[in-house]
C-alpha positions in Angstrom: 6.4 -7.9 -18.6 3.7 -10.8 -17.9 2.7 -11.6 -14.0 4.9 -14.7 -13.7 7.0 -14.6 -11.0 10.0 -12.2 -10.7 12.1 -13.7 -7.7 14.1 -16.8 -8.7 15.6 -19.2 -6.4 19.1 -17.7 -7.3 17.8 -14.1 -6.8 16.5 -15.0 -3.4 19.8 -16.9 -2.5 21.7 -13.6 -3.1 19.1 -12.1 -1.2 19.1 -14.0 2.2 23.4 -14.1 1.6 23.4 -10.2 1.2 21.0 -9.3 3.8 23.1 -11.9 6.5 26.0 -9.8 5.6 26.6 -7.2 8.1 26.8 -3.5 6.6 26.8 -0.9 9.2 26.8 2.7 8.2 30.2 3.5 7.4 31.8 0.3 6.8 29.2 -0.9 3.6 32.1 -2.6 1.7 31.9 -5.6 2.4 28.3 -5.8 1.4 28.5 -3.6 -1.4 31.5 -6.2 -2.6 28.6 -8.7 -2.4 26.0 -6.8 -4.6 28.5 -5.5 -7.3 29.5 -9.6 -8.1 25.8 -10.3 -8.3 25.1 -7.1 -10.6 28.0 -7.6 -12.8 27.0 -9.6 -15.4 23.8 -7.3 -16.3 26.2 -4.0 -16.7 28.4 -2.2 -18.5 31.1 -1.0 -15.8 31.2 0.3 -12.2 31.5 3.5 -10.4 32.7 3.6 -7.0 33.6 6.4 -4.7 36.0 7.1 -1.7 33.4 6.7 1.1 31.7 3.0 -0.8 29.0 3.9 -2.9 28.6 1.8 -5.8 26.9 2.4 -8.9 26.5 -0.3 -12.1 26.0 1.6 -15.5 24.5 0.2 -18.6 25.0 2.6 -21.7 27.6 4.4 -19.5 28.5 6.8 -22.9 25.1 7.8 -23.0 24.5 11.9 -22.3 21.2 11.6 -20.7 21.5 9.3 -17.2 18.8 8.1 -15.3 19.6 6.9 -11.7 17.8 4.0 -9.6 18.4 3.8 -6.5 18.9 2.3 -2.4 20.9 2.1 0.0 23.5 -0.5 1.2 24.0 0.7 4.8 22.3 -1.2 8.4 21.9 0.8 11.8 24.3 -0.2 14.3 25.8 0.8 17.6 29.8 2.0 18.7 31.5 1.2 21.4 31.5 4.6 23.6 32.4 3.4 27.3 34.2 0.6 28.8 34.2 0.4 32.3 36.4 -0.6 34.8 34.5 -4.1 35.4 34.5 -4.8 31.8 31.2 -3.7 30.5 30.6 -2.1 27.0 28.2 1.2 27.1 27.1 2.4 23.3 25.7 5.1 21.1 24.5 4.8 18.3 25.0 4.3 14.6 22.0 5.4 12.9 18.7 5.4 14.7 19.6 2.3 16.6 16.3 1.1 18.9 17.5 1.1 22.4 14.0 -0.2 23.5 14.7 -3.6 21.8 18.4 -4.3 22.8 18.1 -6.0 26.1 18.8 -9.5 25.9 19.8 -9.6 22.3 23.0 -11.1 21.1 25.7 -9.0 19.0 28.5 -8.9 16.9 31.3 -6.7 17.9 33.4 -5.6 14.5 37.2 -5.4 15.3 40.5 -5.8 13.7 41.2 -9.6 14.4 37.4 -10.8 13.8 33.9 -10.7 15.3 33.4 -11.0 18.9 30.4 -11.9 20.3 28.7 -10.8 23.5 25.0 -9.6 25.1 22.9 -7.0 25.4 22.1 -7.8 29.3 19.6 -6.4 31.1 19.0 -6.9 35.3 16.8 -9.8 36.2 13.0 -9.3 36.5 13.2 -10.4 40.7 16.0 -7.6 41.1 14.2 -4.8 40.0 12.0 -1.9 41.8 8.4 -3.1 40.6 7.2 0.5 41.7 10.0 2.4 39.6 10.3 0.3 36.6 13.2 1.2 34.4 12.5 1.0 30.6 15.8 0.7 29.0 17.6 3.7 27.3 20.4 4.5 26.1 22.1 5.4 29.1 21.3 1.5 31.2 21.9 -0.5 28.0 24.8 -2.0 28.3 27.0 -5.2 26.8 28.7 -8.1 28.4 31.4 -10.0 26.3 32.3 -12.5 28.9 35.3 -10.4 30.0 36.2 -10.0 33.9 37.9 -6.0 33.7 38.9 -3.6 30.9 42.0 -4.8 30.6 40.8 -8.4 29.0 38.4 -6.2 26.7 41.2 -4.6 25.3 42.9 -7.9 24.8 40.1 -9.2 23.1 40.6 -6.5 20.3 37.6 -4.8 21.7 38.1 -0.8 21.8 36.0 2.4 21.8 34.7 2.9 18.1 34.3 -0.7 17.6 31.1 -1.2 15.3 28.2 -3.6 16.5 25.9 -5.3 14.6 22.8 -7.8 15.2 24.0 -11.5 14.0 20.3 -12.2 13.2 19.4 -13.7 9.8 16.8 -14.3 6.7 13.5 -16.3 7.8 11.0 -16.9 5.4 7.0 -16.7 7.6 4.4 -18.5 6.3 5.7 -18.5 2.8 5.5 -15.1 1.5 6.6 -12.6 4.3 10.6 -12.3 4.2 11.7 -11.3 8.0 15.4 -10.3 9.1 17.7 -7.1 10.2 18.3 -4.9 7.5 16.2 -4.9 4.9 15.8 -1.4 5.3 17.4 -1.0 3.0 18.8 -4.0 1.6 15.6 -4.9 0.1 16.3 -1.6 -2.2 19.9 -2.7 -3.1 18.4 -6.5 -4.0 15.4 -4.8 -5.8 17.4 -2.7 -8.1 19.9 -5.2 -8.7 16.8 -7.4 -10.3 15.7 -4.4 -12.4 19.2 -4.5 -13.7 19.0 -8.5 -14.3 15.3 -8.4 -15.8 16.6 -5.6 -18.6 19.3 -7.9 -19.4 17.4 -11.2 -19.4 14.8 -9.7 -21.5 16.9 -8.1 -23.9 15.8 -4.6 -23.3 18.0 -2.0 -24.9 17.8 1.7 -23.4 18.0 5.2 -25.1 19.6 6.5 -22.0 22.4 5.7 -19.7 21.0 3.7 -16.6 22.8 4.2 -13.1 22.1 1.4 -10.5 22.9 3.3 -7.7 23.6 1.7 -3.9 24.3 4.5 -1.7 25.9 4.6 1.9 25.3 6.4 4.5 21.9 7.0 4.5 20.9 6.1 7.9 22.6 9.2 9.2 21.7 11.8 6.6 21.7 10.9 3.3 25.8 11.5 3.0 26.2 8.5 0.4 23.8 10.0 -2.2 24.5 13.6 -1.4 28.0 12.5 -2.8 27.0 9.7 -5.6 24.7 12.6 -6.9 27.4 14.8 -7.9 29.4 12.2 -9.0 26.7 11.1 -11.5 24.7 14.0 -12.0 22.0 12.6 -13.4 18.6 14.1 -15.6 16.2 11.6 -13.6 16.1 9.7 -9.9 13.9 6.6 -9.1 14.6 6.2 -5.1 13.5 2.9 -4.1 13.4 2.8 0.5 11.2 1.0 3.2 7.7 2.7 4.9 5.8 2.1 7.2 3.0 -0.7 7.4 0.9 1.4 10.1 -1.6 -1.7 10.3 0.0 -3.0 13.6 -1.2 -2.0 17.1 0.3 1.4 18.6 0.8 3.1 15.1 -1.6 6.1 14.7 -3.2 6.5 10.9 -4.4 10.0 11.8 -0.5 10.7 11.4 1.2 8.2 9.9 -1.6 7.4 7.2 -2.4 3.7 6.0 0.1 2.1 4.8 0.3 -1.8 4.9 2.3 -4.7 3.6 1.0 -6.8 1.0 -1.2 -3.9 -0.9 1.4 -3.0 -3.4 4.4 -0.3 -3.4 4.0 2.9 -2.1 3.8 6.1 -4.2 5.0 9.3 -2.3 3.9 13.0 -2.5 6.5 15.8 -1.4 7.9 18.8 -2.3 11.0 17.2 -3.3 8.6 14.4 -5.5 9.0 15.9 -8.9 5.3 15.7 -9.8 5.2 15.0 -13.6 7.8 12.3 -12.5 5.5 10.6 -9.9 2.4 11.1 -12.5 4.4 8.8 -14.9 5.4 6.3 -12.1 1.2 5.7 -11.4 0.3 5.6 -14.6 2.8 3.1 -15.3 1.3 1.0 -12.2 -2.4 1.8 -13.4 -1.2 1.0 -17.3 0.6 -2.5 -15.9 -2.1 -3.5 -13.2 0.3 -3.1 -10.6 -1.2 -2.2 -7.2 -0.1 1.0 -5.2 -0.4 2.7 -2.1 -0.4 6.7 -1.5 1.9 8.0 1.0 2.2 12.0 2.0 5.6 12.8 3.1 5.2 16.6 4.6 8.1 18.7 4.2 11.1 15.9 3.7 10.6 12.1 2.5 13.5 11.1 4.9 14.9 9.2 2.6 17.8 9.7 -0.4 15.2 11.1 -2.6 15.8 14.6 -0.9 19.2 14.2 -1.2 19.0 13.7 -5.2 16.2 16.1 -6.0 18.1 18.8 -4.1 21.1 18.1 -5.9 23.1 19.8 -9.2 20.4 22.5 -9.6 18.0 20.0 -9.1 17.2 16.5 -10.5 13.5 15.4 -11.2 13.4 12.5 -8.2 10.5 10.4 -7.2 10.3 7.6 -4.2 8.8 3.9 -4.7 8.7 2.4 -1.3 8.2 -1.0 0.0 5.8 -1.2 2.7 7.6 -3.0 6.0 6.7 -3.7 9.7 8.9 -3.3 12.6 11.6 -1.2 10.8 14.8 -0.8 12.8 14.1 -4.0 14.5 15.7 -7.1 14.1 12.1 -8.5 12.5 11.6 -6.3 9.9 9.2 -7.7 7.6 7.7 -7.2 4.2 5.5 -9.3 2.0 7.1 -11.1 -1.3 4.2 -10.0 -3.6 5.5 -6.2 -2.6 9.5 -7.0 -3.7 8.0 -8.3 -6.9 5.9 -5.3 -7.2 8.5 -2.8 -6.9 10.4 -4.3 -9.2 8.1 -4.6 -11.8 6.8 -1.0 -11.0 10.6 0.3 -11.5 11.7 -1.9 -14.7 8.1 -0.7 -16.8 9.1 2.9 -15.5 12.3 2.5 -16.8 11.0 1.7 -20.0 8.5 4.5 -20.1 11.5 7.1 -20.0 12.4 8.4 -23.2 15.7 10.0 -23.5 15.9 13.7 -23.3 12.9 14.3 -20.9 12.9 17.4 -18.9 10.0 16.6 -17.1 9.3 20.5 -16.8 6.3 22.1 -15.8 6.7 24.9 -18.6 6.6 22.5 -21.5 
């Protein structure tokens, strides 16, 4: 595929409407909705399971399956506590940041609609300056406006309501794309574009390909721990969000380097099928894409475990896309990386042949 550039203004208008859309773990649907009638002219048929995965096949007859793969889901908070004056306390839903919720806005999820309300916080003149409270989970709290419990429940809000962040899709100084969510949205929009780039150039494939957007991830990898066994595919591509560890207070010693705008990021772990990864970088090296190294210890953290450890074991490998601030409400990652992750995916795809075991015995 030549350098020329991959995202299109209709590709990045899906984009900024898909990542706006909120998708907390557990209630994806919506979102996935969204995805599936941007995907659907580039395949075959869907698959779809009880808890909202979503998977579009091209060749779906085809014996040998390889999957690509994100997730769909967002972090978010419940409702866990109203008190008697009206004030909302929360846990969370996925590894929700307490340290940034002061002062932000939110959107609580219930049956009649979105209600709004704030993450307050006490005022800087009424607080100990010798005993400083940082905020945690147990003094963040929410104000919705409402005098005593009895108007929160009138306003539809109850415990187990789901909250989400309302913010949305900036553009910064032209190439960084900034918002909530795209961890992993980002992999849900990126696959999606492998998809439409097969299709627009007319690529046919010996294999069945399985565009996979998981749920549940931000909790333990419960959306591809099912889709997996569902599909049971011969290969995985995972595509997820890593660190950029190039901004203050990040330590490279253990985090490694890792930064936005130097290309995807290639990851070594035991459940990185190696002859699998070897393909992936000598697809970059072959295509002049740029990468990035990334050790991952003993887990990835990310749905790649979830497939490799899955039906006796499926050769997986993780592409990432470096990001700052991740479960913020600024997460940010550099254009030239989406479009490098894509192409990195699409040439792998079409350096699979059907059939491969990728075993170390042959």
């Amino acid at each position: 595929m030549s350098e020329k550039k991959i995202l299109t203004k209709k590709s990045l208008d899906f984009f900024e409407k898909y990542l706006n859309n909120a998708s907390p773990t557990g209630y994806e649907w919506e979102g996935q909705k969204l995805w599936m009638d941007y995907l659907k002219p580039y395949v075959d048929k869907f698959i779809t399971d009880t808890y909202g995965s979503a998977v579009g096949v091209i060749n779906p007859d085809a014996e040998y399956k390889v999957v690509i793969e994100g997730h769909s889901d967002e972090i978010s908070w419940y409702v866990n506590y109203i008190t008697d004056d009206g004030l909302l306390y929360v846990i969370r839903n996925g590894g929700s940041d307490h340290q940034i919720a002061p002062s932000k806005w939110v959107n609580i999820h219930t049956k009649n609609g979105v209600v709004k309300g704030v993450f307050g916080w006490p005022a800087i003149h009424t607080r100990d300056k010798s005993k400083e409270q940082p905020p945690k989970l147990d003094n963040i709290f929410i104000d919705i406006g409402a005098k005593d419990k009895e108007e929160v429940e009138k306003m539809g809000v109850h415990v187990g309501c789901v909250i989400t962040y309302p913010d949305e899709f900036h553009i910064l100084n032209k190439d960084k794309f900034v918002c909530r969510a795209i961890d992993n949205r980002a992999g849900g929009f990126m696959i999606a574009e492998v998809a439409r780039l097969l299709h627009e150039n007319k690529k046919t494939l010996p294999f069945g390909l399985y565009i996979t957007n998981s749920v549940q991830e931000e909790i333990g990898l419960r959306g591809a721990e099912m889709i997996t066994e569902t599909i049971q595919p011969n290969v995985a591509i995972i595509t997820d969000v890593c660190h950029d560890t190039t901004t203050p207070m990040i330590d490279k010693k253990t985090q490694g380097h890792t930064e936005i705008g130097a290309g995807p990021v290639i990851s070594y772990a035991p459940a990185v099928q190696n002859k699998l990864r070897e393909r992936i970088i000598e697809t970059a090296e072959k295509n002049k894409i740029p990468f990035q190294r990334l050790a991952a210890s003993r887990f990835t953290g990310t749905d790649t475990d979830a497939f490799a450890y899955s039906n006796g074991g499926v050769a997986s490998a993780l592409i990432s896309l470096p990001l700052r601030y991740m479960h913020t409400t600024v997460e940010t990652v550099h254009r030239d990386d989406v479009e490098n992750v894509i192409r990195l995916i699409y040439e792998t795809v079409l350096n699979i042949e059907s059939g491969e075991a990728f075993s170390y015995f042959e």
